[in-house]
SEBA-679303 format. One record per residue (C-alpha): residue number from 1; residue in three letters; x, y, z. Coordinates in steps of 0.1 Angstrom, whole numbers, plus 5000, padded with zeros to 4 digits. Layout:
# residues N
<node NUM,"ALA",<X,Y,Z>>
...
***
This chain:
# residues 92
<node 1,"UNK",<6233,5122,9547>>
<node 2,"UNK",<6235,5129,9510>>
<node 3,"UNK",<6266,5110,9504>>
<node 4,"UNK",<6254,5080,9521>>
<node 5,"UNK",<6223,5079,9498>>
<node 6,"UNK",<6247,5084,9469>>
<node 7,"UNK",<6266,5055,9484>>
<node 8,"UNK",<6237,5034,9482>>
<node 9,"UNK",<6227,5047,9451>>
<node 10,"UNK",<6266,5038,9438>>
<node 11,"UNK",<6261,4998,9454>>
<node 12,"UNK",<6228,4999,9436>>
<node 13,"UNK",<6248,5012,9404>>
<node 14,"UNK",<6274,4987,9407>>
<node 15,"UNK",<6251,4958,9415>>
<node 16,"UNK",<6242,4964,9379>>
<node 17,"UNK",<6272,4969,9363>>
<node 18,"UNK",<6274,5004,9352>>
<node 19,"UNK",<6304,5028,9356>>
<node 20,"UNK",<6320,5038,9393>>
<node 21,"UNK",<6311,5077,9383>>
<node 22,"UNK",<6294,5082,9414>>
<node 23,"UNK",<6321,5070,9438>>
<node 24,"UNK",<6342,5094,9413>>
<node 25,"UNK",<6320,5119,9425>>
<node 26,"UNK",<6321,5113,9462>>
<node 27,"UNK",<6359,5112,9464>>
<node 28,"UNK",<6357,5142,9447>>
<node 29,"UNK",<6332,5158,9476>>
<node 30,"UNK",<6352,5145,9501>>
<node 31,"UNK",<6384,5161,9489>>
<node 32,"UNK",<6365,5194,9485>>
<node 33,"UNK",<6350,5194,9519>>
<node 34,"UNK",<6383,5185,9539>>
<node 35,"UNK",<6407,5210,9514>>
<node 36,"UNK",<6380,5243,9523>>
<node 37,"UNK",<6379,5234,9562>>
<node 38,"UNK",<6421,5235,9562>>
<node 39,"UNK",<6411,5269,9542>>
<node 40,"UNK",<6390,5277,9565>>
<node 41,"UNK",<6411,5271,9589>>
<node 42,"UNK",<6443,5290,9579>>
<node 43,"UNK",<6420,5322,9568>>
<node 44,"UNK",<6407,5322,9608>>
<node 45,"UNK",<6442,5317,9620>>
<node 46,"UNK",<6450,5344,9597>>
<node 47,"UNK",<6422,5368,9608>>
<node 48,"UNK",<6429,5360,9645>>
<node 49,"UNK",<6467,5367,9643>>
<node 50,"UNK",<6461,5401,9626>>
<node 51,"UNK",<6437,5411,9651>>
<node 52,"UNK",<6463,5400,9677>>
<node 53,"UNK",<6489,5423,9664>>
<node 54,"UNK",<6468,5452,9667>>
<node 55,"UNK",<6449,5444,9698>>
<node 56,"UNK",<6468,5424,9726>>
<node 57,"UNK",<6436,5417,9748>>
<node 58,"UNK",<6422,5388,9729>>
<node 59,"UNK",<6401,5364,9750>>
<node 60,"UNK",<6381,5330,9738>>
<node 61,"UNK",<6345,5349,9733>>
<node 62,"UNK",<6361,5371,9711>>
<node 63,"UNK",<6373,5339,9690>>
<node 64,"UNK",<6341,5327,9691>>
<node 65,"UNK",<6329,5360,9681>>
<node 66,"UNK",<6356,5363,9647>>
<node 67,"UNK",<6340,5329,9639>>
<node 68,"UNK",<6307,5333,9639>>
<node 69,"UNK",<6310,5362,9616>>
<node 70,"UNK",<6333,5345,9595>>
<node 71,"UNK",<6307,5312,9597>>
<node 72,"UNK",<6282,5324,9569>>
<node 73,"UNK",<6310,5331,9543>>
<node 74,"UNK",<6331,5295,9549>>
<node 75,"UNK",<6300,5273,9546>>
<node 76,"UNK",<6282,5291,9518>>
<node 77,"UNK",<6314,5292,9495>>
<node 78,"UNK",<6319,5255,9508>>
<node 79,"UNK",<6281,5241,9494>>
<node 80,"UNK",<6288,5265,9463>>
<node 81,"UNK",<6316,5241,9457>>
<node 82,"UNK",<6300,5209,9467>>
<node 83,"UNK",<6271,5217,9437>>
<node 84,"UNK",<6295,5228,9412>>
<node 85,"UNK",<6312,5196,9414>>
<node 86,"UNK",<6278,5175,9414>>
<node 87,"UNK",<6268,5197,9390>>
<node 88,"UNK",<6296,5193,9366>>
<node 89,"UNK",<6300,5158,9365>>
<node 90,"UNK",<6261,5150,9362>>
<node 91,"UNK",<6259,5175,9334>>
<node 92,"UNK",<6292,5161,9312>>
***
């Protein structure tokens, strides 16, 4: 939702003439956002393979189970990023 107002926001920009920074800044968002879910990904595959080797009797529920407590962490550190990077380009 937020990038498509700042996509609006970029046409209005660009209507005007000013610089591209915005579409800058949503290329930028989009490259964070699909580089943490593969790191997201490999840390649960990670998490799930160690618990394999220790416990053989793994079932779906508890996957779902690992994930949800892992949940909190991936999309917290994931908006931290997403603001750092808004907030360092609108601050420079």
């Amino acid at each position: 939702m937020c990038l498509h107002e700042l996509s609006l926001v970029d046409d209005t920009m660009e209507a005007i003439g000013s610089p591209k920074k915005y579409q800058r800044l949503r290329k930028w968002i989009i490259r964070i956002i699909i580089g943490y879910f593969v790191y997201m990904f490999c840390q649960f595959a990670v998490r799930v393979y160690l618990e394999f080797m220790f416990d053989k009797n793994i079932n779906f529920v508890f996957i779902c189970k690992m994930y949800l407590i892992s949940y909190g962490e991936f999309i917290h550190v994931s908006s931290a990023l997403i603001w750092g990077t808004i907030l360092g380009l609108v601050y420079v």
